[in-house]
C-alpha positions as CSV (number, residue, x, y, z in Angstrom):
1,X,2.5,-12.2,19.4
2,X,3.9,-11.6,15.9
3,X,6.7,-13.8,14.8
4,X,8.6,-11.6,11.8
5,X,10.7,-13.6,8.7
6,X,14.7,-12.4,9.0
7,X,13.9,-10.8,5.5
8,X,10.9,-8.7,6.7
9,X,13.2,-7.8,9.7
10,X,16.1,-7.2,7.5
11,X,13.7,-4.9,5.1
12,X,12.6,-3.3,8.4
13,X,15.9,-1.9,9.4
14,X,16.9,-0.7,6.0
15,X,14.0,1.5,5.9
16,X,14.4,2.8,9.2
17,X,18.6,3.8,8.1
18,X,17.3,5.2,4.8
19,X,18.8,8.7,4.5
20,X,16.1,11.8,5.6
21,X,16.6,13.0,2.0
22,X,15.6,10.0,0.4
23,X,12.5,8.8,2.8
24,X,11.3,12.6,2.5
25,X,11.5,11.8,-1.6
26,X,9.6,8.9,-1.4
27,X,7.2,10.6,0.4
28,X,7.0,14.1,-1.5
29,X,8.5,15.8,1.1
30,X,5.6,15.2,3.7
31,X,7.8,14.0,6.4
32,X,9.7,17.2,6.7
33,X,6.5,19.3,6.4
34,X,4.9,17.1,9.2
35,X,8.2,17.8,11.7
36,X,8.0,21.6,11.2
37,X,4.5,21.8,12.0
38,X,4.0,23.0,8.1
39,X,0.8,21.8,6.2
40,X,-0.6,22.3,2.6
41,X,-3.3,23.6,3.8
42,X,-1.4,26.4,6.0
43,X,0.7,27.0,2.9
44,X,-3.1,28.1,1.2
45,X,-4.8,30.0,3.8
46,X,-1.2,31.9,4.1
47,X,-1.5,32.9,0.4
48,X,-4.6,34.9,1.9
49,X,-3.0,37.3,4.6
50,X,-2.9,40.7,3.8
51,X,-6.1,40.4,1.8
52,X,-9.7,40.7,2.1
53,X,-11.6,37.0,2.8
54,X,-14.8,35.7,3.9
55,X,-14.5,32.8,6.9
56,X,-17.0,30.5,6.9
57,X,-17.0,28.5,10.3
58,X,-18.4,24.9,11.2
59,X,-21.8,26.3,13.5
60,X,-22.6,28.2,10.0
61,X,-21.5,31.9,11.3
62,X,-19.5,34.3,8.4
63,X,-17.0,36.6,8.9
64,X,-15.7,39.1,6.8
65,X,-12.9,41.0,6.7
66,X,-8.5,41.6,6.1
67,X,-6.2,38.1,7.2
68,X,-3.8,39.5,9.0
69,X,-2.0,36.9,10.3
70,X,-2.4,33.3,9.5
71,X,-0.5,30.9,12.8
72,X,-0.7,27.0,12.7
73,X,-3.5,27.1,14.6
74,X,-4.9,30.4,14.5
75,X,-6.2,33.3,12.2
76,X,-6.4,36.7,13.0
77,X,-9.5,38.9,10.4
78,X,-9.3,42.6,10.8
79,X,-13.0,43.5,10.4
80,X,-13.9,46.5,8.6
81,X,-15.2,47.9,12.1
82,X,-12.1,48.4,13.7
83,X,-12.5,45.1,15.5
84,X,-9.4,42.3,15.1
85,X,-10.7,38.8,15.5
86,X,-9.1,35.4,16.4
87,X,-10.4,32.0,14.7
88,X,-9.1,28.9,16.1
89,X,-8.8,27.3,12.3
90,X,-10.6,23.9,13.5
91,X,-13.6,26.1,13.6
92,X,-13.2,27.2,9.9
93,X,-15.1,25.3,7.3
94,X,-13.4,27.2,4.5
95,X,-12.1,30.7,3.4
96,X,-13.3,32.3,0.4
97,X,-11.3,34.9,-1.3
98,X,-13.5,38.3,-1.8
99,X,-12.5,40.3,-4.6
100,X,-10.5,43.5,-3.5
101,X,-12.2,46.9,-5.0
């Protein structure tokens, strides 16, 4: 069992009364991201939807084709035959932007 000091206790319980607003400072704003399910990386692969990508996926398969809807956990490509796919995004090594002609 841990025996705690009354000043690591005290420090304890300051931090834990600290104001949301000032923790999520201290942390650059991570917190409130991580309590609203929001991500950096969901903020990228958003900046994609509505445009034309290239999914690369963890087995090594491509696909190719319009984001059109990007969900915590999933993706949605409209594939240029017709076809709308969904991605689980743990599947997805990376997305690569194609150039839109």
């Amino acid at each position: 069992m841990s025996v705690y000091s009354p000043e690591e206790l005290e420090r304890y319980y300051k931090m834990r009364k600290k104001p949301q607003a000032e923790a999520s400072k201290e942390t650059g704003g991570s917190e409130a991201k991580q309590k609203h399910g929001g991500s950096e990386q969901g903020d990228l692969v958003r900046e994609y939807v509505g445009k034309q990508v290239r999914l690369h996926l963890m087995d090594g398969g491509v696909f190719e084709g319009k984001l059109e809807k990007a969900s915590r956990f999933e993706l949605v490509l409209a594939t240029e035959s017709g076809k709308r796919v969904l991605l689980y995004k743990h599947a997805v090594a990376y997305v690569h932007p194609l150039k839109e002609t």
